[in-house]
Residue, then its C-alpha position, 0 to 999 in steps of 0.5 A: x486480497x487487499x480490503x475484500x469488502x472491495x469485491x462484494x462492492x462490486x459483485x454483490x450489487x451484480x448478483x442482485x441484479x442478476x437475481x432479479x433478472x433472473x425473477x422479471x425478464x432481461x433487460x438490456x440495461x441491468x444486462x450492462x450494468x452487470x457486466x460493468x460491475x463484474x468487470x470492475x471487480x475484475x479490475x479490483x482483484x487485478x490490482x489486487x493481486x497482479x497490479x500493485x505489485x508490478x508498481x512496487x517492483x518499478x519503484x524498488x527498481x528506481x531506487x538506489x540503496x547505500x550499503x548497510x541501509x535500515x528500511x521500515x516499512x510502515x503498515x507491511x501486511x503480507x510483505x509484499x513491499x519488503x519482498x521487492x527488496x530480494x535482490x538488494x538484501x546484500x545491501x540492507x542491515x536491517x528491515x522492519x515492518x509493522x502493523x497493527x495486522x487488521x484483517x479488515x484492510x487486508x484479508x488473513x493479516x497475522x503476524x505469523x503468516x507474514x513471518x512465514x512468507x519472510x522466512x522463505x525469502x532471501x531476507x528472512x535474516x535482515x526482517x524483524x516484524x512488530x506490532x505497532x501503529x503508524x501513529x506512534x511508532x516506537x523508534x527513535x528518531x533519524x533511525x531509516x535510510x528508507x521508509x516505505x508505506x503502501x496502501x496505508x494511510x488511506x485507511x486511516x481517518x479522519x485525515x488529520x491523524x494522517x497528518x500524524x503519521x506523516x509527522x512520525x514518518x519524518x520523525x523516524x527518518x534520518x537526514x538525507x533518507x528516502x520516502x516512498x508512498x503508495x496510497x489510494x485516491x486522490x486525497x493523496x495529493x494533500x500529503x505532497x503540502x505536509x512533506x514539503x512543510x516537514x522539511x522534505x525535498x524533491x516531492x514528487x508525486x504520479x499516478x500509477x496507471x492501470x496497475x492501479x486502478x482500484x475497479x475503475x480509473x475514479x480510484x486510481x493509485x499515487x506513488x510520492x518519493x521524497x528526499x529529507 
C-alpha cells in the first residue's frame, strides 16, 4: 500500500465523526461527510492497489525497447514498474532499481522483500537491486537506454532538490534514451520546464485519469515521457 498514512486521512477523520454520531444523534450532514470521506479512501486504496498498475501497464505497453536495453528504475519500492517489463525481458540486458526502502512512502518497503517479489518473476536474472538515493545515484553517465521514476519525486522536498534529481536522472541517460515519470498532483507540471532545459525532447505530459485519482480528481496522477 502506497503511503498508508494516505487512508487514516481519510477514514480516521470518518471514524471520528462517526463516533460522534453515534454520541449525539444522526445528522444528516456528518451522514454524508462520512460516506464522502469513506468513499475517498475507497478510491485511494484503488489506486493504490489496482489503479496505478493498470497506468504502468499502458505505459510499458507504448514503449518500444531496442535489444539489450539497461533500464533504472529510479525509487522501484515493491517493483511493481520493473514487473510490467515481464514479457520484454528477452529485450533487457540488465535492470536495476534503487531506493532508499522508506517504509514511510510505501508500506513493508525492504530490500528483501522486494527481491523475493523479483525472483519469482521472468527477470529474476536481469534485476540488481541497490540502495541509493535519487539525489546521488552512483552510476556513470549515459549508462540507460531507459529511466523509469514512479510515485517518487513527489516525495521529495522542498522542490528544488527535485530539480536535483531531475538533473541526475538526465546524468545517468544515455542519448536518445527514453524517460518516463509517474508523479502525483500537479507540481508535476513544473518538471516539463526543467527536461526541456536539460536537453530533453519531445516532453509530453498526461493526466491519468481515474487510475489516478489519489481519494479524489484534486490528486490526480501525471505521466511525462521524454526523449534525450
Amino acid at each position: 500500500m502506497d503511503a498508508p498514512i494516505g487512508l487514516a486521512f481519510f477514514f480516521g477523520p470518518a471514524l471520528i465523526i462517526g463516533i460522534m454520531m453515534l454520541m449525539s444523534g444522526f445528522n444528516t450532514v456528518s451522514a454524508i461527510m462520512v460516506l464522502v470521506l469513506v468513499l475517498c479512501g475507497l478510491k485511494y486504496m484503488h489506486t493504490s492497489i489496482i489503479g496505478k498498475y493498470r497506468i504502468m501497464k499502458s505505459i510499458v505497453n507504448s514503449i518500444h525497447l531496442k535489444k539489450d536495453s539497461k533500464i533504472l528504475d529510479a525509487g522501484c519500492g515493491h517493483g511493481a514498474f520493473m514487473l510490467q517489463f515481464n514479457r520484454q525481458a528477452a529485450k533487457i540486458s540488465e535492470i536495476i532499481g534503487i531506493d532508499i526502502w522508506s517504509n514511510k512512502d510505501q508500506g513493508s518497503n525492504s530490500i528483501a522483500a522486494t527481491q523475493k517479489i523479483m525472483d519469482n518473476s521472468n527477470l529474476a536474472d536481469k534485476v540488481k537491486l541497490k540502495t541509493a538515493n535519487i539525489l546521488d545515484m552512483p552510476f556513470n553517465d549515459n549508462e540507460f537506454d531507459l529511466i523509469v521514476s514512479s510515485l517518487v519525486l513527489h516525495n521529495i522536498k522542498p522542490f528544488e532538490k527535485r530539480k536535483v534529481a531531475l538533473v541526475n536522472i538526465a546524468r545517468v541517460q544515455k542519448q536518445k534514451g527514453q524517460l518516463v515519470i509517474m508523479d502525483i498532483g500537479y507540481e508535476t507540471s513544473k518538471y516539463v520546464r526543467i527536461l526541456k532545459e536539460l536537453g530533453y525532447q519531445n516532453v509530453n505530459i498526461v493526466n491519468a485519469g481515474y487510475n489516478g485519482w489519489w481519494g479524489t480528481p484534486m490528486v490526480p496522477t501525471f505521466v511525462i515521457t521524454a526523449t534525450k
